[in-house]
N, C-alpha and C positions, 0 to 999 in steps of 0.2 A: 673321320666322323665317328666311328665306332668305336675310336678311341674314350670318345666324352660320351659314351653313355652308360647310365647307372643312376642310383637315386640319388647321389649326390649333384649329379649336375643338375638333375630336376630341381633339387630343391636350391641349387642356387638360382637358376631359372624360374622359379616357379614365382607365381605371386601369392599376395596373404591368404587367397583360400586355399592355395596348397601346399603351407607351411603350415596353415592350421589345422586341414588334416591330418598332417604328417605329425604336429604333436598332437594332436586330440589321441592319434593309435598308438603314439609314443607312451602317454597317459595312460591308456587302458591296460598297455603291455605289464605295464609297472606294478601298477594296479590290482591284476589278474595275479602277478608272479608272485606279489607279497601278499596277496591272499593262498596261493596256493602253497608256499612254504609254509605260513603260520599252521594254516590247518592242518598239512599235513605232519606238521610234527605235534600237534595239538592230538592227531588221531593214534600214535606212535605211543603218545601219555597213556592216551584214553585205552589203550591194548591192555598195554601195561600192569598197570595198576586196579584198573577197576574189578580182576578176580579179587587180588589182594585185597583190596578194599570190601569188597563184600564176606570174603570168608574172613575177616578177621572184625567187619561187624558183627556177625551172628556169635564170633564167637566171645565176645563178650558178656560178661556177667552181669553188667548193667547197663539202662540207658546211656548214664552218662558216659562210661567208657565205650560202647558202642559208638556212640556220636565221635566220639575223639580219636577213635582207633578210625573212621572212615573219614574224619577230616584230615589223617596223617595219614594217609594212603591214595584216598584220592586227589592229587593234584591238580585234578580238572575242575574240582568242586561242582561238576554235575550231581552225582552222587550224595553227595555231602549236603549242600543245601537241599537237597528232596529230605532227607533224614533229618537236618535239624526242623524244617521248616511243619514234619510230621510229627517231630519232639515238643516242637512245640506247642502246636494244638491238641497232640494229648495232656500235656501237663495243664492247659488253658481250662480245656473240659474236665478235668479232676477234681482243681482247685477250685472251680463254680461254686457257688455258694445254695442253697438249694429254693430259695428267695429269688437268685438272680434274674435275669432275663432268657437267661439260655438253658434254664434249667428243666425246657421242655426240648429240648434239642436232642436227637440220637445222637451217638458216640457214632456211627458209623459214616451215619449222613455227615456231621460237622468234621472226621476228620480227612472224610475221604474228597469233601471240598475243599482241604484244604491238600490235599495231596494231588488237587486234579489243577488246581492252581499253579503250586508249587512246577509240576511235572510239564506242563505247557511254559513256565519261564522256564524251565532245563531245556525244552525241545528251541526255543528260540536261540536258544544262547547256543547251543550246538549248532544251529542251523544260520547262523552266524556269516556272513558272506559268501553264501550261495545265491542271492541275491545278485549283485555284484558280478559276480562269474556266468550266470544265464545272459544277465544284460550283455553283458561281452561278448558273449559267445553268439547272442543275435544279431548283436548292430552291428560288429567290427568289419564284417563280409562290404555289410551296404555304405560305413564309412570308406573305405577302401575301395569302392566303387563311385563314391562319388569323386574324390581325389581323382581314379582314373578316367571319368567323363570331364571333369574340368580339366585337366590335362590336356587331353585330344581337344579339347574345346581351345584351351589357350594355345595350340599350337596351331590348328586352323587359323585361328585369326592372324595368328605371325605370318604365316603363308597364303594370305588371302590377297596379299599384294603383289606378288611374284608371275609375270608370265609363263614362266616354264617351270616345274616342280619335276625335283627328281626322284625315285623312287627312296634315295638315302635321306633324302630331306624330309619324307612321311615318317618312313620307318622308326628315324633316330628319335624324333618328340613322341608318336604313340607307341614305341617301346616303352618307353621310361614310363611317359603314364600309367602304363600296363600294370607296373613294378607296383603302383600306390595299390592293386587289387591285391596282388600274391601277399601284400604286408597286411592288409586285409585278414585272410586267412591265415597268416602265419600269427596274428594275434589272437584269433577266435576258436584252432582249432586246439590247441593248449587247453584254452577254459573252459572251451564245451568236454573236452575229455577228462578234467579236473571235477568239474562240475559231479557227470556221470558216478567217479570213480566216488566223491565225498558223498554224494547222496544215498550209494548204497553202503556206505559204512556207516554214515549215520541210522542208516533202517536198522543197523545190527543195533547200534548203541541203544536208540531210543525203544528197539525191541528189551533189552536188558533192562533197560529203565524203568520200563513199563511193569515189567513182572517183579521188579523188587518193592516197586511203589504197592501193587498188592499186596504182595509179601509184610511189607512192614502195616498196613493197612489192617489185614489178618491176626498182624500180632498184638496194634496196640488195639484193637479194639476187643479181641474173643481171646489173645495169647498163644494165638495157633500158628506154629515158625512152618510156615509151608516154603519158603526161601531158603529153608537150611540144608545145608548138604547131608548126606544119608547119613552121619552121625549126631545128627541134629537131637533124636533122644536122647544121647549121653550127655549133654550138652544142656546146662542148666538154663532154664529161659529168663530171657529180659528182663529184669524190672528194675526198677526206678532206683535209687540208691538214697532217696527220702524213704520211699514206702517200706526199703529194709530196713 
């Protein structure tokens, strides 16, 4: 009797609700794993590059090369789209005509909405299947538990006809049920410590993000590189490569 037990014989035993838990966790496992590789080699990028990419912003001599030096460094294009997306609403408020519609509009206020914009679709896109991974990390426990009540449930009823039950005829069906819980956990506790480990890297990123989105904020509107590194006065500042 000890010989057959294991999830496989469950699930050749088992009926459609627990082969449908058994793939609903097979799904989630998959699920959970290829979110957790993408990210994490998405966060390996994001190390990477995004110094490079910020000091070889600043140290550009103009917007346009600024733009194109952090578009070729950041990979992630976090980065990159907050910069152009800043580029662009300054060049937008420049070119205004003084006639136009927006020609009551601050330079501060229109471009730091548009950097508040911008800066909330970067945090989305980083935050990107963490979603996904909480959901897992909550249900998988109670999917895995239900599998093992319906277990013990459908093995009750096998033995509900039998005068004398032996103690290996209990043990061997809610053993196995048992198994649908521990896979339960072994799909949830991955994600929940995946989950943990990507949400406090993103607090750095989006900490980084945040203070360059000022940074660039400060410069196109006053010209003041407070983002730049301590040799930032040697360092000729931004401008436009029309307005030179």
């Amino acid at each position: 009797m000890n010989e057959k037990l294991g999830i496989a014989q469950l699930l050749t035993q088992g009926d459609m609700v627990t082969l449908g838990v058994a793939a609903l966790l097979g799904l989630m496992s998959v699920m959970s794993w290829t979110i957790i590789v993408g990210k994490g080699v998405a966060q390996l990028q994001l190390r990477r590059c995004l110094p490079r990419a910020t000091r070889a912003f600043w140290a550009a001599s103009s917007r346009e090369e600024a733009l194109a030096a952090v578009r070729r460094e950041d990979r992630s294009g976090v980065f990159a789209g907050v910069a152009a997306d800043a580029m662009e609403a300054a060049q937008a408020y420049e070119s205004r005509t003084a006639e136009g519609i927006g020609a009551g509009v601050d330079a501060s206020e229109f471009i730091g909405r548009s950097l508040q914009q911008s800066t909330v679709f970067a945090q989305a896109r980083v935050e990107r299947g963490l979603t996904m991974l909480a959901s897992v990390g909550a249900t998988a426990p109670f999917v895995g538990l239900l599998g093992t009540v319906w277990g013990i449930y459908h093995a009750l009823i096998g033995l509900s006809g039998a005068s004398a039950v032996a103690l290996d005829q209990v043990a061997g069906p809610v053993g196995e049920a048992l198994i649908m819980t521990a896979c339960g956990l072994f799909v949830a506790i991955p994600a929940v410590l995946a989950y943990n480990a990507f949400t406090r890297a993103n607090r750095l990123v989006l900490a980084q993000l945040d203070g360059f989105a000022h940074s660039l904020h400060a410069y196109l509107v006053a010209g003041i590189r407070i983002g730049a590194h301590d040799d930032a006065a040697k360092v000729t500042p931004l401008r436009s490569a029309q307005a030179a």
